[in-house]
C-alpha positions in Angstrom: 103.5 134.6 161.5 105.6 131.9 160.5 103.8 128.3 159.8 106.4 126.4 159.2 108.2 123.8 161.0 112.1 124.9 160.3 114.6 121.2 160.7 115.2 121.8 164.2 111.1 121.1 164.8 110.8 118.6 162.2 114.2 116.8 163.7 112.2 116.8 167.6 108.6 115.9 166.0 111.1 112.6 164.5 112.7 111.5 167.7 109.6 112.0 169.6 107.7 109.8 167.5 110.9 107.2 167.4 110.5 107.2 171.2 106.8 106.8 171.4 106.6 104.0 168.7 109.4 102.6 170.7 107.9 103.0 174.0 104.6 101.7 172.6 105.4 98.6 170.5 109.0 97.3 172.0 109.8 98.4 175.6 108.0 95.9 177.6 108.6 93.1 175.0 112.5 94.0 175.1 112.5 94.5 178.8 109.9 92.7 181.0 111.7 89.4 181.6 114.8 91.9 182.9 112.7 94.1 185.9 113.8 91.9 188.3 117.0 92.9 187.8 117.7 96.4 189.9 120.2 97.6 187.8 118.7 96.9 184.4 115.5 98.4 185.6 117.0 101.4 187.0 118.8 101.8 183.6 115.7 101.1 181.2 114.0 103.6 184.2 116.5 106.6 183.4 116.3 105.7 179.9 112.3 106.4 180.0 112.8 109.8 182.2 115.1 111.1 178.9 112.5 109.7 176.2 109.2 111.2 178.2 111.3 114.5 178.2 111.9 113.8 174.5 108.0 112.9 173.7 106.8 116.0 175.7 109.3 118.7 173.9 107.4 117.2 170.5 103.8 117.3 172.2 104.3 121.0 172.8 105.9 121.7 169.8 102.7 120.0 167.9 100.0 122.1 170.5 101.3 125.1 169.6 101.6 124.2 166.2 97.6 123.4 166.4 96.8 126.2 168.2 98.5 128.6 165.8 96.7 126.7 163.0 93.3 127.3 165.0 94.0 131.1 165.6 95.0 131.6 161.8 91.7 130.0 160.6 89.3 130.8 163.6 89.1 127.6 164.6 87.5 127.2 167.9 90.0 125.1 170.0 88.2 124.3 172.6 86.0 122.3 170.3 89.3 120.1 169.2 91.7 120.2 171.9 91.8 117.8 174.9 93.5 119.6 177.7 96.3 116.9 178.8 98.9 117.4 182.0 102.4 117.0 181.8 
C-alpha cells in the first residue's frame, strides 16, 4: 500500500485549498456589489461550478487518504469521520 501523496495529489490538495481560501475569504467581498449584473453573476456563477468541482476532487482525495490512514492503524472511522454529501 502506497501512503504517499505522489505531485499530481499534492498539486489538487493546492488548488483546492487556493479555491476554498478564495471562496471563503474574497468572493463575496470581490463580487457582491456586481450580482446585479446578469452577466457578471452568471460568469462569477460558472466560475464557482469549476472551483466546487476543483474543492470536491481534493475532499475525496483527502477521505480516502484518511480512511487508508484509519485502515493501516485500525483506526475506527466511524468514530472520526463525518459523513458529508457531495
Amino acid at each position: 500500500m502506497n501512503s504517499s501523496i505522489d505531485d499530481v495529489g499534492a498539486s489538487i490538495l493546492k488548488q483546492a485549498l487556493v479555491k476554498r481560501n478564495y471562496i471563503a475569504h474574497e468572493f463575496y467581498i470581490k463580487n457582491i456589489y456586481l450580482f446585479p449584473d446578469l452577466e457578471h453573476r452568471n460568469k462569477v456563477y460558472q466560475t464557482l461550478v469549476e472551483d466546487t468541482k476543483t474543492i470536491t476532487l481534493g475532499t475525496a482525495l483527502m477521505s480516502g487518504f484518511v480512511e487508508g490512514f484509519c485502515e493501516v492503524l485500525a483506526i475506527d472511522k466511524s468514530k472520526i469521520l463525518v459523513k458529508q454529501g457531495v
